[in-house]
C-alpha positions in Angstrom: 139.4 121.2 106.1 138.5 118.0 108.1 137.2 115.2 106.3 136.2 112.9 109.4 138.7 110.1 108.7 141.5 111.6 110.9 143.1 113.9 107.7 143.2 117.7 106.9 143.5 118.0 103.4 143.9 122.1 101.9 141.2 123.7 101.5 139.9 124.6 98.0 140.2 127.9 96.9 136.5 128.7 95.8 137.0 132.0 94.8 139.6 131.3 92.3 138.1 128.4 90.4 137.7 130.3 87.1 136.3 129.1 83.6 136.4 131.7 80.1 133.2 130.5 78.3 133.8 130.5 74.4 131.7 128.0 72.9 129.1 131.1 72.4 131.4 132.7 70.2 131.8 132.8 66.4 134.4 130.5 66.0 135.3 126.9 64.5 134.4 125.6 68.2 131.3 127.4 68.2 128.1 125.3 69.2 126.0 128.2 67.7 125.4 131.4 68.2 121.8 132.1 70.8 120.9 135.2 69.3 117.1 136.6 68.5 117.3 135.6 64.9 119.0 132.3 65.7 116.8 131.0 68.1 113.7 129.2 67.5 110.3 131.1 67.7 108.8 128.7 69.8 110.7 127.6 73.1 109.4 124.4 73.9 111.2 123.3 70.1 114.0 125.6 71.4 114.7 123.3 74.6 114.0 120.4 72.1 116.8 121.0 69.9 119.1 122.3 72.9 118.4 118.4 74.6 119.3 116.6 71.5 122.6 118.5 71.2 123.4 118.3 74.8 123.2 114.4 73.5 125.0 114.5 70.8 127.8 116.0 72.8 127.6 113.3 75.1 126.6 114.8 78.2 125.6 112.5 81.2 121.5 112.6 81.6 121.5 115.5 79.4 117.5 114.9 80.4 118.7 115.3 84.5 116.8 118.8 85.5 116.8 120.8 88.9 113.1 120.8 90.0 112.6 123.4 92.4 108.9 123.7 94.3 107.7 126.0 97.2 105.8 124.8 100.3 105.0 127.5 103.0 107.4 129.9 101.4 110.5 127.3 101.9 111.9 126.3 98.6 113.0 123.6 98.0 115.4 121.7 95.4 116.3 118.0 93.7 117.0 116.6 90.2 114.6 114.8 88.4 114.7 113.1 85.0 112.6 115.1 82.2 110.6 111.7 80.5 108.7 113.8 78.4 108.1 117.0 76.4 105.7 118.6 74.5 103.3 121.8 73.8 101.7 120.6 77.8 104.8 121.2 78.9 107.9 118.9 80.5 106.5 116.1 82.3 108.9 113.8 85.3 107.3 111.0 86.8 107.4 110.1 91.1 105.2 109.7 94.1 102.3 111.8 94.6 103.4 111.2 98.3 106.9 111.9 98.0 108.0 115.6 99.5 108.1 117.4 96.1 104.5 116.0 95.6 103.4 117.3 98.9 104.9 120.9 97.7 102.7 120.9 94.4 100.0 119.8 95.9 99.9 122.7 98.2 101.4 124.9 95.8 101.3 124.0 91.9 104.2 126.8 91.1 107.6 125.3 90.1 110.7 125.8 88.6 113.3 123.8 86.6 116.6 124.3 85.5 119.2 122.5 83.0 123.1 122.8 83.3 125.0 121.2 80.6 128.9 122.5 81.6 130.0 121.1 78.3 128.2 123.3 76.1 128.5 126.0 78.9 124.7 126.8 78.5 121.3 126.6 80.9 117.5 126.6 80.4 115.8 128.1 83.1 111.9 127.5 83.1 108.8 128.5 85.5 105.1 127.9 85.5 102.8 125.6 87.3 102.3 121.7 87.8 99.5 119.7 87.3 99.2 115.2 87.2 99.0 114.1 83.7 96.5 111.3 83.0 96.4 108.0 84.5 96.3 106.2 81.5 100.2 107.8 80.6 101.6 107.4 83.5 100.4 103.3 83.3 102.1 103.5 79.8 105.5 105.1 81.2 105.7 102.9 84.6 104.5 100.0 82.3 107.5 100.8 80.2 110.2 101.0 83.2 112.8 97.9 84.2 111.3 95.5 86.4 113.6 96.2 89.3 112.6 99.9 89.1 108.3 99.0 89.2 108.7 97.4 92.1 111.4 99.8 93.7 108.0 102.1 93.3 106.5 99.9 95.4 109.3 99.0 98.2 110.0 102.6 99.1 107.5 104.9 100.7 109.3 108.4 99.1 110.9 110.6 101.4 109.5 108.8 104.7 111.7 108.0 107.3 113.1 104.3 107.8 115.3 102.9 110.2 118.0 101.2 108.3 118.9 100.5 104.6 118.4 96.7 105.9 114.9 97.4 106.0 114.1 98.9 102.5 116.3 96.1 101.2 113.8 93.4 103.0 111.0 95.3 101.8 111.9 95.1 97.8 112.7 91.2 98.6 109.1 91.3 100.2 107.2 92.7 96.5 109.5 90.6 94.6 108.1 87.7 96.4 104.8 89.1 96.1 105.1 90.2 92.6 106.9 86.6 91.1 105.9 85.6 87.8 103.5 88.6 87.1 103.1 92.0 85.8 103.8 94.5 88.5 100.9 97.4 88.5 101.7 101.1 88.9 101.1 102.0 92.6 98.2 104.4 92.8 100.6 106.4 94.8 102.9 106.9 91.9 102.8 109.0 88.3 103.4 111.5 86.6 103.5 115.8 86.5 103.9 118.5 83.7 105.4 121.1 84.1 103.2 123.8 82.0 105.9 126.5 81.1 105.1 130.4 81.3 108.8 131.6 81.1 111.5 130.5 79.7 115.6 131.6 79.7 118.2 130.3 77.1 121.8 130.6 78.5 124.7 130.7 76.1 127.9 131.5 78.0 130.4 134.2 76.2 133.7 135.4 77.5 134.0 138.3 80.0 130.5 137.1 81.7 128.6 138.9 78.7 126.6 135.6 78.6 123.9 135.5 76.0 120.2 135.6 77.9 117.2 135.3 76.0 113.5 134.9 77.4 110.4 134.3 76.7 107.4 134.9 78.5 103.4 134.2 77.6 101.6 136.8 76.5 98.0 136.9 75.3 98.0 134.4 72.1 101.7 133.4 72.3 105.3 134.0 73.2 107.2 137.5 74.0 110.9 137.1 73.2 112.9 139.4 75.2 117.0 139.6 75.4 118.2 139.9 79.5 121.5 141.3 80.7 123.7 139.3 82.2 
């Protein structure tokens, strides 16, 4: 494999990198068992527990989810932060301009995924996107470091620009601009929820008989419903 510096280096075997999963299993390692009588009957305060454990363990952004959204039948994929969860739904925060706010504009249906290797489980979820209110997302951006408000400000999201020299000049531009006061939420900027009408709980087990539980809406609630792997 060349690596563009003037070295070959041996190529990785992909299709022997092999991992047993066993922290499904009933043993003193065990994170717990995902079964239907374990799991919680609502899944938003199944996905709350799973975070705070994926914490505990000390996984890295434990909160860091694959957002996936679909513009003229081209998906496409990126990690967000989840800042917020509750019975709306998971809510992430960026610019209504950027190109995964273009996508749910045009099409509100998403998906979002969480991976924590350590505890060798996933949460896959589906449904459909909508702005929460302006007064939140003030309260969130109000809440964020300085250097990140006015990061909001210096880069246009997903546009084009010349040179990194350039975005650097323009967040020395808004901190000039911004000196000595409170720096406002762009209009351009807030937040989304992610209202969920599917969920998947992923507990690995050995020999790829991986635990897969589901729920779905249904008329007045939640269907649970166990999937092969």
């Amino acid at each position: 494999m060349y690596y563009g510096s003037g070295l070959f280096m041996d190529e990785v075997d992909l299709a022997a990198i092999r991992r047993t999963y066993t922290r499904g299993e009933l043993t003193e390692d065990t994170v717990s068992e995902l079964t239907e009588d374990t799991v919680a009957a609502n899944p938003v305060e199944q996905l709350r527990e799973w975070l705070n454990q994926a914490h505990a363990a000390g996984v890295p952004e434990p909160n860091a989810m694959c957002l996936c959204t679909v513009a003229q039948n081209k998906p496409s994929a990126r990690i967000v932060l989840l800042r917020g969860l509750d019975e709306r739904g998971l809510v992430f925060f960026t610019s209504y301009f950027s190109r995964k706010g273009k996508e749910l504009a045009e099409n509100p249906n998403a998906a979002a995924t969480f991976y924590w290797p350590q505890l060798e489980r996933q949460v896959r979820i589906e449904g459909r996107v909508h702005r929460i209110p302006e007064a939140e997302s003030d309260v969130y951006f109000n809440g964020r470091p300085r250097g990140h408000q006015i990061g909001a400000w210096a880069s246009e999201q997903s546009e084009t620009v010349e040179n990194r020299e350039m975005l650097d000049q323009r967040m020395r531009d808004y901190e000039e601009r911004f000196e000595g006061q409170p720096v406002p939420r762009p209009h351009s900027w807030g937040g989304y929820a992610l209202a969920p009408e599917r969920f998947e709980f992923w507990q690995g087990r050995p020999n790829r008989l991986h635990d897969r539980l589901q729920f779905r809406t249904v008329p007045g609630g939640w269907v649970l419903e166990r999937l092969q792997p």
